[in-house]
N, C-alpha and C positions, 0 to 999 in steps of 0.2 A: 873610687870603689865601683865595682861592677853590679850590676844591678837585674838582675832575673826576677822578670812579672810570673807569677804559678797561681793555677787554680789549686793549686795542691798546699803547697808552704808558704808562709808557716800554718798553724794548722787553725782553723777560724777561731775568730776574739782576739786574734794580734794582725799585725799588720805586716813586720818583718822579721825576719831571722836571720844574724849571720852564722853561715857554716863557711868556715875555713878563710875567712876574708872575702867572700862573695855574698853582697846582700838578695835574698828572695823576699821579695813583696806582694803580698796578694791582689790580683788582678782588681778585684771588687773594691780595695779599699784607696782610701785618695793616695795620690803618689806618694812617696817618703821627701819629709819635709829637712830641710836643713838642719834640724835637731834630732829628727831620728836615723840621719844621715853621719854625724857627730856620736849618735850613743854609738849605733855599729862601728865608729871607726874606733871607738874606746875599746871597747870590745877585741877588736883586729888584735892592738894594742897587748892587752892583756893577753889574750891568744900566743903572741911573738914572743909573750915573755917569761910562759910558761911549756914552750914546743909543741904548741895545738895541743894534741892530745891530754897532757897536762892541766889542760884549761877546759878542757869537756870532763877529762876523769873527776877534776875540784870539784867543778859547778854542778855534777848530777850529785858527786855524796853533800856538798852543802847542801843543794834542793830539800834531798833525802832527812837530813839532820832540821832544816830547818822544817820541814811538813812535820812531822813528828811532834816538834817543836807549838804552831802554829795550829798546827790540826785544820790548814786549809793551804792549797795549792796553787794559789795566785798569791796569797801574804807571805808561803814560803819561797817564789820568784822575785817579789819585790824583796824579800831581806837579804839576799843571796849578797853576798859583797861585791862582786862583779858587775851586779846591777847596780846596786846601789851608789857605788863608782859614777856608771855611766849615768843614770837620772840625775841625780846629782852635777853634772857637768856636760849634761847635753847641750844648754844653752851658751855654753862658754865658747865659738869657735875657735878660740888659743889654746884652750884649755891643755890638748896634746904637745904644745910648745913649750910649756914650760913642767910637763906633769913627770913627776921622779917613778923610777922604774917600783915595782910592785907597789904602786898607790893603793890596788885595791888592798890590801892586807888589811890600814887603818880601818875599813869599812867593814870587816867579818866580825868582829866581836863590837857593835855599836849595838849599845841597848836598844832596847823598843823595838816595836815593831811600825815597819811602814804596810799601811792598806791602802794607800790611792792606789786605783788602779788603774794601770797606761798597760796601754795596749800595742805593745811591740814584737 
């Protein structure tokens, strides 16, 4: 995965962001560790499997649906399925080896609500 340090993105309180399978990491913040190297490549993942744009369209109406929801906008990123996907299976380095195509779908309708808040 290619790796772009910015004073710019993501934008501060997270650390990285993938746009399009290229991870940006903020200069300020410590390098991206091997699990936040694993969410983004979950991420890629999902991306491929929806034809990018697909996977930007989902993720901003889920946001969308879930802030509403949530009535706060870190609790509506952490619920997003997509994340919740990748937090969920950051630490698992195999995890992409053996993961069945549209995994995240199981993760959109899971009750509750997740508030840790990671800063990616």
């Amino acid at each position: 995965m290619k790796i772009i340090y910015s004073r710019y993105l993501p934008v501060k309180g997270f650390r990285a962001i993938n746009l399009f399978g290229i991870l940006f990491a903020r200069k300020e913040q410590p390098l991206p560790n091997s699990e936040i190297i694993n969410h983004e490549l979950i991420h890629t993942r999902q991306m491929l499997e929806l034809l990018v744009i697909g996977f930007y369209l989902w993720y901003v109406v889920e946001w969308l649906i879930k802030w509403l929801v949530y009535r706060d906008r870190l609790v509506a990123y952490r619920n997003i399925g997509f994340e919740r996907e990748a937090f969920e299976n950051e630490a698992n380095p195999d995890y992409l080896k053996s993961r069945r195509r549209y995994r995240f779908l199981s993760y959109i309708f899971v009750t509750g609500n997740l508030t840790k808040n990671h800063s990616r």
